[in-house]
N, C-alpha and C positions, 0 to 999 in steps of 0.2 A: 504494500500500500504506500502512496505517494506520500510527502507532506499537502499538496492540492489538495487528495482527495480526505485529510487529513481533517484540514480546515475547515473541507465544504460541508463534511460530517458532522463536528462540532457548530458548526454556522445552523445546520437544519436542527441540530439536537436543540441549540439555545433557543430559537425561533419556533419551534413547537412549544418548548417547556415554557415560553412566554406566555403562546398562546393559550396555553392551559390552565397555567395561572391567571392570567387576566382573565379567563371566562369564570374562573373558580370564584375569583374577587367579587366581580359583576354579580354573579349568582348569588353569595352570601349578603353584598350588600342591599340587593332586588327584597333579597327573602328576608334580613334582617328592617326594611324599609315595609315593608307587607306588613310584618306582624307590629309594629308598631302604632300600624296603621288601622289596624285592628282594634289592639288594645285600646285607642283611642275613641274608635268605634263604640266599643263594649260602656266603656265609661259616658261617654255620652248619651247613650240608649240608654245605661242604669239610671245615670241623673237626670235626665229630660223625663223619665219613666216615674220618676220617684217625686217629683217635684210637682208634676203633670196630674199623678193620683193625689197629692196634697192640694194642689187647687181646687180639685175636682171633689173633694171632700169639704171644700171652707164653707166654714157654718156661719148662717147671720145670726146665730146668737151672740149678740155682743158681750164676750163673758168681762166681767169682773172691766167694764169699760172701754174695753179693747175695740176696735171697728174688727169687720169680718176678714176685710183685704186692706192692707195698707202698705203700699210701697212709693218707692221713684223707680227712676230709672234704672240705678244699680240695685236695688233695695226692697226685696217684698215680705211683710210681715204679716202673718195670718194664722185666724184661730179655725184649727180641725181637727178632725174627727181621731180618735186614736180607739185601737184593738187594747181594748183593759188587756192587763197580765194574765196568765194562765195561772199564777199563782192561787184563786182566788177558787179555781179548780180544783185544786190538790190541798186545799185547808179543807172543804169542804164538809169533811170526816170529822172533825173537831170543831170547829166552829159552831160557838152557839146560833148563830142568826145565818141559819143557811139563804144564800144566796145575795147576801149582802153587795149590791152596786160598787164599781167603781166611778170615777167622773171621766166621762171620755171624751174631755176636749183638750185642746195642747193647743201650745205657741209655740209656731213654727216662722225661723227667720231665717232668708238665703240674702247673701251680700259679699263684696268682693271687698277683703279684705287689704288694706296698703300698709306698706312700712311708711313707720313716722317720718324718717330719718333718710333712708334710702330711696334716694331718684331715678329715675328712669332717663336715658341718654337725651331724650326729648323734652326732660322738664318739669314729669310731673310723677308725683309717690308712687313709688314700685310697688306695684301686686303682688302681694304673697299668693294669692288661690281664694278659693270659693270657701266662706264657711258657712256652715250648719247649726244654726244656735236652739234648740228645741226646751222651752221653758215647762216643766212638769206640774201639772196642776193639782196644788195639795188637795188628799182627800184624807179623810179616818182611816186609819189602819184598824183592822179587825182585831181584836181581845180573846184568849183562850180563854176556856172555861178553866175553873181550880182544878189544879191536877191533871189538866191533859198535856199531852205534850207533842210538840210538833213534829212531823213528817223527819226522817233524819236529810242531815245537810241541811238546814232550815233554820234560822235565827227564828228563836221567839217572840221579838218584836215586830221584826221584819217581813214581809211576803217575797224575799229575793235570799238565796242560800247563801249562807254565812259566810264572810267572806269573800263576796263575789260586790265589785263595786258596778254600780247605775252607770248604764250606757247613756249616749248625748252628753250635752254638755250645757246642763240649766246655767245661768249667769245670772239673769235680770229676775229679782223679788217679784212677789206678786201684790203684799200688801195685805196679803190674808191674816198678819200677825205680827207682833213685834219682838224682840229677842228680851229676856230679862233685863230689866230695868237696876240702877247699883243699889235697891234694895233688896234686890234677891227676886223679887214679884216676877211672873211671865204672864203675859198676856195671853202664850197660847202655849200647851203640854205637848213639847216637844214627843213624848211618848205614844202619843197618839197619833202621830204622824209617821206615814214610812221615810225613809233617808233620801228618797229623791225632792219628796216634798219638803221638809225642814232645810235638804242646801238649796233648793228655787226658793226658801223664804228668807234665812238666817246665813247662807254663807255655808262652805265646807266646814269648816270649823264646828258651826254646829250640828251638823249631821254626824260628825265624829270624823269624818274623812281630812285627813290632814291634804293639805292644798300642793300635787304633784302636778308634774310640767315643764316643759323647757323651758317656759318663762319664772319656777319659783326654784331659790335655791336646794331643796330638796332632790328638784326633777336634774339637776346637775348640768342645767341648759345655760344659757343667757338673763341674766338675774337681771340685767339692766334693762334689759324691756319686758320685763315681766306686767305690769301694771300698763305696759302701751299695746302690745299684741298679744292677743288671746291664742297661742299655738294649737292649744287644744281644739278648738273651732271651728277649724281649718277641714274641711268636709272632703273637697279634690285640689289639690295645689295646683294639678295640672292646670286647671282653667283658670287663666288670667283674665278673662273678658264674659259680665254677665249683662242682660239688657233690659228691660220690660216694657211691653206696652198693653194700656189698657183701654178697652172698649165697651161703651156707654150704649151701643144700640145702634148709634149714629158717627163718632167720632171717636177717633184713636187719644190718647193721652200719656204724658210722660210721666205721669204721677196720679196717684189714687188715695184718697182719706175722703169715703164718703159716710157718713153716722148717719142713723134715719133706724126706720123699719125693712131699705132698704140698701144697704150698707154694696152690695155686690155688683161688679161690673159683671157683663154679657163673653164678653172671652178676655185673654190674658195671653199675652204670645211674650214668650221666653227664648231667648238667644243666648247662649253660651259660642264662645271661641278660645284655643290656647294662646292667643298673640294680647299681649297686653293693650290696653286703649286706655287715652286719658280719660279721666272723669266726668261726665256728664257737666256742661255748664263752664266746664276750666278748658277746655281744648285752646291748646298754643294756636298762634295764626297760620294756617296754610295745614292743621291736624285736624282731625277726630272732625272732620266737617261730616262726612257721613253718619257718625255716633250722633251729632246732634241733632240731624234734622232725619232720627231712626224712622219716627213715629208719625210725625207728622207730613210726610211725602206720603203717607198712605190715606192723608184725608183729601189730597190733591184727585183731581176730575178731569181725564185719566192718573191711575198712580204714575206717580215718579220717583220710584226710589232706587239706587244703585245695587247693583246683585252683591249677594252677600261675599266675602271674600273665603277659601276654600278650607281656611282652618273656622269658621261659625256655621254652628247647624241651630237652626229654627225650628219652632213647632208653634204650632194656636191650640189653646186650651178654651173649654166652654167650660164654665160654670153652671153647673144646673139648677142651685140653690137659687139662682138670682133671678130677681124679680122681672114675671113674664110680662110686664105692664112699662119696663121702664121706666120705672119713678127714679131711680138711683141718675140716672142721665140727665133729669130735671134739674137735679141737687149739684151733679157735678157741671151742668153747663151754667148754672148759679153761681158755683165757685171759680170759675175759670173766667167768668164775666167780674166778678169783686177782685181777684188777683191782676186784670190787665186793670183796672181803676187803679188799683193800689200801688203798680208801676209806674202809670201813667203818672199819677199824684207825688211819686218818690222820683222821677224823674225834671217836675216840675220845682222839684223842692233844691233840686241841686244846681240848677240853670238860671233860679231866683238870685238875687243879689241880696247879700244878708243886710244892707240898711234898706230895702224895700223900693230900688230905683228900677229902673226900667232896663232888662236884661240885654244883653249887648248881643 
């Protein structure tokens, strides 16, 4: 054999083994890009899914003050329906007052959380992710009779097994009670309460749950934003971009607080994307033009609004609770008429000259 045909051997050997490996690369990276693409998928069907049957359960009982739907644009908070615990099954057997109710409403809040501190290259507080803040609505905890004893793994205060700490993540009080007072007095016996309801009233602390977290120095996190971001609350970090719009029957809107008898808009359309976007209202000049005018290019005749970009997936939600008469649309084209007054009048107030001369 030559040195030619040496070379040319070695030349065809490294020029396949290229080509093999670059198809190998290609391939891993296609199928590494698939599945991520996927997973993406999955998470967004779960939360669109999950968020979608929470609307779709909001009740106009206005409990304990609450409106039924109350959001903005990044921001929806609502009271709905929740599956009591099972637990309430399995006491059943010892329990003096068979069948004893639980209270099945909750406070449910999605909102996209921002660092205080940390900015986005564009200007405006970095997104951490979506949280999930589910506020637990106290009720009576059930009492054994003398001398019975509970199912084993089972505290006998508690309707959840011992040592097993409460899912979600209650934060905000409800008001139902006050914590002991420095004479020792309570307003309300912490003992009659299960431990989800005493920390939605009084804090971890008094549910006995000592306050863990990468915000508290126990959780062995970042102590220094503990008191500014809620880690735990944090529902999908993947999603940095959440939207809302609400509809009245007739007109879309960036925001919803209606009280009444009928508190509930007609549908609800929810946008998530993983691409960060500034804040509703704060968009730098020449940004987030599309984020602001989400809602209202869909009350334009024909719509005009820009196609959504390929990391946000959309849905529309109906509310079924909500009122078939469209009263709640009265109320909000009410408020929507006093809120352009109140611009109007704040923007006349700033244009005024403060000794009362005649504006330039």
């Amino acid at each position: 054999m030559t040195l030619l045909e040496v070379i040319l051997a070695l030349g065809i050997l490294g020029f396949v083994s290229s080509m093999t490996y670059w198809f190998y690369a290609t391939s891993l990276a296609a199928n590494r890009e698939g599945v991520e693409e996927a997973r993406k998928l999955r998470l967004v069907k779960a939360l669109l899914d999950r968020i979608a049957r929470e609307i779709r359960q909001a009740s106009y009982i206005q409990a304990e003050g609450r409106v039924g739907i109350e959001g903005d644009a990044e921001r929806i908070a609502l009271t709905s329906y929740r599956v009591p615990t099972g637990a309430l099954d399995r006491m059943r057997a010892y329990l003096p007052d068979e069948g004893r109710p639980e209270y099945d409403l909750m406070r449910v809040e999605y909102k996209i959380v921002r660092h205080p501190e940390i900015e986005h290259p564009d200007g405006y507080p970095f997104p951490l992710g979506l949280a999930r803040v589910e506020t637990t609505v106290p009720r009576p905890m059930p009492t054994l009779e003398e001398g019975a004893q509970p199912p084993e793994g089972e505290s006998p205060s508690g309707s959840q097994p011992a040592g097993v700490g409460q899912t979600g993540s209650p934060r905000a009080g409800n008001g139902a009670g006050q914590p002991p007072d420095g004479n020792g007095s309570a307003q309300t016996d912490l003992s009659l309460l299960d431990p989800s309801a005493a920390e939605a009233m009084f804090g971890s602390d008094a549910a006995g749950n000592p306050p863990t977290g990468p915000g508290d120095a126990a959780g062995g996190g970042d102590g220094s934003l503990g008191s500014q971001v809620q880690w735990d609350e944090l529902y999908a970090p993947e999603i940095r971009y959440l939207r809302f719009c609400y509809y009245d029957g007739s007109k879309w809107w960036d925001t919803w607080a209606v009280k009444g008898e009928s508190p509930l808009p007609q549908l609800v359309m929810v946008t998530v994307g993983f691409e960060p976007q500034p804040p509703f209202g704060e968009q730098p000049l020449g940004i987030g033009r599309a984020n602001a005018e989400f809602c209202t290019c869909l009350n334009k005749d024909p719509v005009d609004c820009e196609p959504l970009p390929p990391d946000q997936i959309s849905t529309v939600v109906r509310v079924p609770q909500s009122d078939p008469l469209f009263r709640s649309r009265i109320t909000r084209e009410t408020q929507g008429v006093l809120e352009e007054l109140q611009s109007g009048t704040g923007e006349e107030d700033q244009t005024a000259p403060p000794d009362g001369g005649t504006p330039p």
